[in-house]
N, C-alpha and C positions, 0 to 999 in steps of 0.2 A: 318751466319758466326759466328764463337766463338774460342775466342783465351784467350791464358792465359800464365803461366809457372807453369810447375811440377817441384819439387825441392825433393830429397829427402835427409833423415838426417842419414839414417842407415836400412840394409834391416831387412824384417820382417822373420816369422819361416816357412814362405813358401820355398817349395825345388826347388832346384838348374832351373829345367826343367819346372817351372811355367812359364805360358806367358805372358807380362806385356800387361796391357791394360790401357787407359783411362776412367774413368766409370763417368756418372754425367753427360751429355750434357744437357742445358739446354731445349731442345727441343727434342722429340722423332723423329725420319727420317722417313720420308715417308715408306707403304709397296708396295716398288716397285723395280723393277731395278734401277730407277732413283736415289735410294736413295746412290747410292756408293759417298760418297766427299772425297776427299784426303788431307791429313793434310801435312802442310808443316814446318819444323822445325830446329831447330842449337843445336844440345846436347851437352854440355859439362861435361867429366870426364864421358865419358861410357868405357864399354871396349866391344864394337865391334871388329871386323876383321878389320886391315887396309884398308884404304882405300875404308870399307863400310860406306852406309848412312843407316839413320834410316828415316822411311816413315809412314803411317797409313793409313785406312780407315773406315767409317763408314758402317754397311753392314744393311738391310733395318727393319724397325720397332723397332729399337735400338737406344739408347742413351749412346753406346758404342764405340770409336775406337779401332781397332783393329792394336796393332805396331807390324813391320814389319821391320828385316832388308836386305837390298837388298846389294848384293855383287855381282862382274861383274863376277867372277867363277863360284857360283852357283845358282843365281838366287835369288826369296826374299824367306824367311823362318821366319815363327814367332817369333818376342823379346822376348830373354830368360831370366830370372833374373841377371841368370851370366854375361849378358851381359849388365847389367844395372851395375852401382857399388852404394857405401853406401850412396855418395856422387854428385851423379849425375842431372842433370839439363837441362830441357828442354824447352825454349821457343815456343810456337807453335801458329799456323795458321791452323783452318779446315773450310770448306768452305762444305758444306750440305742440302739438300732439306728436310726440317722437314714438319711434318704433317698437 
C-alpha cells in the first residue's frame, strides 16, 4: 500500500499529448498478472471532461502508475497533460502486490 499527494506548481516543456504518470513507487510490482493495483484518488483543479474521474494502475514489474481518465461516453483513455492544469493536485491511494 503507498499513498501520498502530487501537487504540481506549473507545467513542464513536455507537449500538449504527453501522458502523465506516477514514477517512484517505493517498491517494484510483482511480474505477474497479479501485479495490476488501482489507485484510488480526489484531484483538484484539473481540467478533465465533466463529469469525468481520474483513476490509475500499476501494470507488472514497474514501479510506475499508469493515470487514466474514465468518462461514461467513452470509456478510459490515458491522462493527457492538457488535462492536468499548472496548478493541480492530487491526493491518492494505491494498493499493489510488490516483489
Amino acid at each position: 500500500h503507498c499513498s501520498g499527494l502530487i501537487k504540481t506548481t506549473a507545467y513542464n516543456l513536455h507537449d500538449a499529448n504527453t501522458h502523465i504518470a506516477i514514477y517512484g513507487l517505493p517498491f517494484t510490482s510483482v511480474n505477474s498478472l497479479a501485479a495490476y493495483g488501482g489507485l484510488v484518488c480526489s484531484p483538484y483543479n484539473v481540467a478533465v471532461t465533466a463529469n469525468a474521474s481520474i483513476g490509475g494502475f500499476v501494470t507488472q514489474n514497474n514501479t510506475k502508475v499508469y493515470l487514466v481518465e474514465f468518462n461514461a461516453a467513452i470509456g478510459y483513455s490515458v491522462l493527457l497533460r492538457d488535462e492536468w492544469s499548472a496548478n493541480g493536485e492530487m491526493p491518492f491511494s494505491i494498493t499493489y502486490k510488490a516483489a
